[in-house]
N, C-alpha and C positions, 0 to 999 in steps of 0.2 A: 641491580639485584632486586627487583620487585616482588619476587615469590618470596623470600626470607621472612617477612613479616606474617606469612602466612602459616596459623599454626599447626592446619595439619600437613604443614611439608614440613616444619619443624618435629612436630610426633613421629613422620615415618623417620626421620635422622635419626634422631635417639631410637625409636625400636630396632631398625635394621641394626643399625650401632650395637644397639644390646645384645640382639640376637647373633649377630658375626661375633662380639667380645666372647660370648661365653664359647660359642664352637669353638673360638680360638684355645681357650684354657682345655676343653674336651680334646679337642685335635695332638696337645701338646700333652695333655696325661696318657694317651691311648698310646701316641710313639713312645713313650716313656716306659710306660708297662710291658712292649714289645720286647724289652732290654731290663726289664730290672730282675733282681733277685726272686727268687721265689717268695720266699718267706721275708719279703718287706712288706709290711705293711699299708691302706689306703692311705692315712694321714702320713705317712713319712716318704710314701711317691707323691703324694701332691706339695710336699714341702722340697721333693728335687725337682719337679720339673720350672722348677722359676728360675730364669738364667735370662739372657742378653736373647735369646732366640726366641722365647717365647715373647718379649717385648715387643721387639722387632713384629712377630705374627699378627701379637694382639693390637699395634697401630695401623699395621695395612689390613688387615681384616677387621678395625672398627672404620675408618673408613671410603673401601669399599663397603662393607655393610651399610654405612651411612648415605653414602651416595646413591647403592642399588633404592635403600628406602626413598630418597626423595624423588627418586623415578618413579616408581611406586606409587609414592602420593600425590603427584603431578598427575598421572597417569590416572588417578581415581576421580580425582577432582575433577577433571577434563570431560572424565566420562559421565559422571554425574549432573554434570553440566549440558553434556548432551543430551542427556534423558531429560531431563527437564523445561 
C-alpha cells in the first residue's frame, strides 16, 4: 500500500467520506419526511429518522464515498504529474 502515506489521497478519503456521510443523513431525512406527520416538527423528524437503516446507509455510503474520493485524488495526482 504505497499511496496510504500520501496525504492527498488521504484528504480525498475523509472528504468524499464527509460528503457521502452527510447525503447519507439528507437521503434518510427526505424518505422520512415522505411519511411523517404533517404537523411534526424539523428537530423531532430528525430525532426519528436515526434507526439501524440509516447506520447501515451512513457506513456503505462513507465508504464508498471514501473510496470514490481516493480515486479522485489518485486521479488528480496522476494528472498533475503529467502536466508537469
Amino acid at each position: 500500500m504505497k499511496f496510504l502515506p500520501n496525504k492527498k489521497v488521504l484528504s480525498g478519503f475523509y472528504i468524499g467520506g464527509f460528503i457521502a456521510a452527510v447525503f447519507a443523513i439528507f437521503d434518510s431525512f427526505i424518505n422520512y419526511l415522505d411519511t411523517a406527520p404533517i404537523n411534526e416538527s424539523i428537530p423531532m423528524s430528525l430525532s426519528n429518522i436515526f434507526n439501524i437503516s440509516l447506520l447501515i446507509k451512513f457506513l456503505v455510503y462513507l465508504i464508498l464515498g471514501g473510496c470514490i474520493g481516493v480515486i479522485g485524488a489518485l486521479g488528480w495526482t496522476k494528472l498533475c504529474k503529467k502536466h508537469n
